[in-house]
N, C-alpha and C positions, 0 to 999 in steps of 0.2 A: 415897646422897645423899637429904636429905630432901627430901619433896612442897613444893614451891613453893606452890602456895593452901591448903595444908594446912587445913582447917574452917574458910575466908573461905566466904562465903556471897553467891552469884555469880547476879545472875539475867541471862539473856541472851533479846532481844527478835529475832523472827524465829529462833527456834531449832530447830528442826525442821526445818531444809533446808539445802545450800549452807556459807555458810561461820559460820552461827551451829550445828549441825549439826558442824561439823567443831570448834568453838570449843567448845562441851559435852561431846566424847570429851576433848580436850584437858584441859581444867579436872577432868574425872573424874580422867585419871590423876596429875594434880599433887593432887589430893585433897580437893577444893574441894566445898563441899553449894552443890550447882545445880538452881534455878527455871528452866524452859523456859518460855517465852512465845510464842503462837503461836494460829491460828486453826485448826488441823487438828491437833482433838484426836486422831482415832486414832492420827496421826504422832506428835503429843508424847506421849501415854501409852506407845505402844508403846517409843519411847526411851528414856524416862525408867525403865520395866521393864529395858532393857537397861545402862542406864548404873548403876541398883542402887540399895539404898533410901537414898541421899545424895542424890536424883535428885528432881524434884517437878515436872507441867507445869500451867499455871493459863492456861487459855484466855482471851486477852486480845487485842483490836483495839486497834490501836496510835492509831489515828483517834481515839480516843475517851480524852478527858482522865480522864472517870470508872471504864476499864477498868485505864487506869496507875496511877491512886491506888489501886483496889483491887489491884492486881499488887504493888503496893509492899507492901500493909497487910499482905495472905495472908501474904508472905514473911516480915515482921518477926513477926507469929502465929505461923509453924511453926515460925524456926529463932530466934526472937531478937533480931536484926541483919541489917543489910546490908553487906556488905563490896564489893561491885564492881555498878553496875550497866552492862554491853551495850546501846546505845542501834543497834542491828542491822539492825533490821526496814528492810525498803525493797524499791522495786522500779524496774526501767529505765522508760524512756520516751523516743519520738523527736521533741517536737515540734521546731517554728523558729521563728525570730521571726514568717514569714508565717503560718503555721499554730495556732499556740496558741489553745485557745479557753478561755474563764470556767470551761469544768468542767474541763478537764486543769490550770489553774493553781488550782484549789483543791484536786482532789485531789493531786498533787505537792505543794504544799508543806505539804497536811496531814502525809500521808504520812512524809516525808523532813524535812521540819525540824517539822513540831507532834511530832510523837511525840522525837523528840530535848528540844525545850524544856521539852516536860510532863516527861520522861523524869527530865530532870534538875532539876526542879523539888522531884518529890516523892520521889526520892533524897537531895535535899537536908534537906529538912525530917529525915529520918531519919537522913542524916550525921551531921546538925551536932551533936545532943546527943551522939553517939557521941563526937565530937570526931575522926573517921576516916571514911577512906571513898576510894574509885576511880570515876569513873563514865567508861567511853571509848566513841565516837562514830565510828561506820563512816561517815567521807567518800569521798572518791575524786581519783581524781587529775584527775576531771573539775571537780574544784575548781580546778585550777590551771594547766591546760593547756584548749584549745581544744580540739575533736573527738574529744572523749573520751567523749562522753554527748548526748544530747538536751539540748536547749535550757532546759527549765523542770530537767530533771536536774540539770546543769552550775550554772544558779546555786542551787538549793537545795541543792546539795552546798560549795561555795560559801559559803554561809550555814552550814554547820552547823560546817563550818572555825573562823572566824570566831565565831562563839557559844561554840565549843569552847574559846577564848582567854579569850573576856568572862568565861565562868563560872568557869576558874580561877582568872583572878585574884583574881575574889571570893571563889569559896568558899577559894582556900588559906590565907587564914589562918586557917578551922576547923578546918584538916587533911586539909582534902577537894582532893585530885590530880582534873583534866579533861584529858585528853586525846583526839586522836581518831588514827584508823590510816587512810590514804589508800591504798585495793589501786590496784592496776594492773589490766590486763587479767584477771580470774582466771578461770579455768575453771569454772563452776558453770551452772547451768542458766538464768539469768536471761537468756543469750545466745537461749535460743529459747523467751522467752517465760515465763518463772520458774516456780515450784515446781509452781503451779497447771496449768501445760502439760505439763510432766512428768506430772504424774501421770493425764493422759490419755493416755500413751504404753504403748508395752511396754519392758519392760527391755531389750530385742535395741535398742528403735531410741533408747534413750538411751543408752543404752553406744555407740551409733555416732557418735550427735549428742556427745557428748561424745570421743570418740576423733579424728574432724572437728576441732572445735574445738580442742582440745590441737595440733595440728599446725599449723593456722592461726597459734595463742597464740605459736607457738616459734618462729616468723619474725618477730613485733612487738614483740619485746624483745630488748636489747643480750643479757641475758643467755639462751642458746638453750633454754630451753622454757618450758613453760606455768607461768604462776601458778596454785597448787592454795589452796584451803580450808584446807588445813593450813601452808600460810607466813601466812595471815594469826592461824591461832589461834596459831601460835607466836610472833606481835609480840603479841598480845593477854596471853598467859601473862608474857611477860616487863613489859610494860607494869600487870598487874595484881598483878605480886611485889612482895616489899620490895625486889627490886634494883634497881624507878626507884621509889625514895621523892622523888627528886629534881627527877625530871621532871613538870612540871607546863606546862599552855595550849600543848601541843605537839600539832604532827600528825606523825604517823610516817608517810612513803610507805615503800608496801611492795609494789613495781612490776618487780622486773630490772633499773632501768634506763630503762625506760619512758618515762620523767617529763622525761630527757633529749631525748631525739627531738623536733624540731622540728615543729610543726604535721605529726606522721602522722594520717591518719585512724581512728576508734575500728577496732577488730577486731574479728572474727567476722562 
């Protein structure tokens, strides 16, 4: 069977951890040349060594409009083109309506929707001559259900939903497919505090924090265990093939089940 990304040229944002990390082995073995994106260069180099010389990481803050144009330009420099851009990067948050203050709602919607708009901004510019192009959008299903996320989380996830529609319409008649994938609960480390907290840990007591977690996950969906990193890069793989050349301003949940459940509270 042949590679599915076969030399599409994939850059993915937040990739060196979690489920951009699990989306980079993916897009390796479909055969895809991928740009890591990420602030912990020794993570992204050492990957990108492992994933082989189809592999590239370009340390990039997502916060920063002038880091995404250059993340874009590097990648069309090395490989030529862009064929899929991973709009990834993000991180939890628990405010409330009583609670929110001026700097948590600026960095959240920098964060979680600026790096999504710039994202696909200057994807765009590079599509469009191509007359092709993928760009997909990690929302959540705190977009669409209550108690799924923090407060400033829930509606900037919300928003990128929604952005994710506005921009296909527009760009598809260049040729350029938006969509975005909404996980469900998924196992990854953002549950205690994301990459940055891991990596203060020992490996005994995240493999515990994670085994924790996985058990909790398997009693908060219809379907009985944990959402892993890897159900999300495998909606991503097929979403970024020629086999949805069709699907376009869609969000994909990709939850157990999840998304059913009536006002549960978030997990973990």
């Amino acid at each position: 069977m042949a590679a599915r990304l076969k030399d599409k040229v994939i850059v993915i944002t937040g990739g060196t951890s979690g489920i951009g990390e699990a989306t980079a082995r993916r897009c390796a073995e479909e055969g895809a040349k991928i740009v890591l994106a990420g602030r912990n260069a020794e993570k992204g180099e050492a990957l990108t060594r492992e994933l082989g010389g189809d592999a590239t990481f370009i340390r990039t803050d997502v916060m920063r409009e002038a880091d995404i144009a250059a993340l874009i330009d590097q990648t069309v420099e090395r490989f030529g083109r862009l064929d899929c851009l991973f709009n990834n990067a993000g991180a939890g948050e628990r405010s409330s309506v009583e609670t929110v203050t001026e700097e948590q709602f600026a960095e959240v919607m920098r964060l979680l929707v600026g790096s999504v708009v710039f994202g696909m901004k200057h994807a765009a510019r590079v599509m469009k001559p191509q007359g092709s192009g993928c760009i997909i959008n990690n929302s959540s299903i705190a977009a669409h259900r209550i108690n799924q996320g923090g407060y400033l989380y829930s509606g900037a996830k919300a928003a990128v939903s929604h952005l994710t529609r506005l921009a296909g319409a527009e760009l598809g008649p260049f040729g350029i497919r938006v969509n975005a994938i909404s996980p469900g609960a998924i196992a990854t480390p953002i549950f205690w505090g994301g990459s940055a907290r891991a990596r203060t840990l020992s490996d005994e007591e995240n493999q515990q924090k994670m085994a924790k977690l996985q058990r909790n996950l398997a009693n908060a969906t219809p379907t009985p265990r944990a959402g892993l990193a890897e159900d999300i890069a495998n909606a991503f793989v097929f979403l970024a093939s020629d086999e949805a050349s069709f699907i376009n301003a869609h969000d994909l949940v990709v939850d157990g089940g999840r998304i059913a459940m009536f006002n549960e509270k978030s997990a973990g």
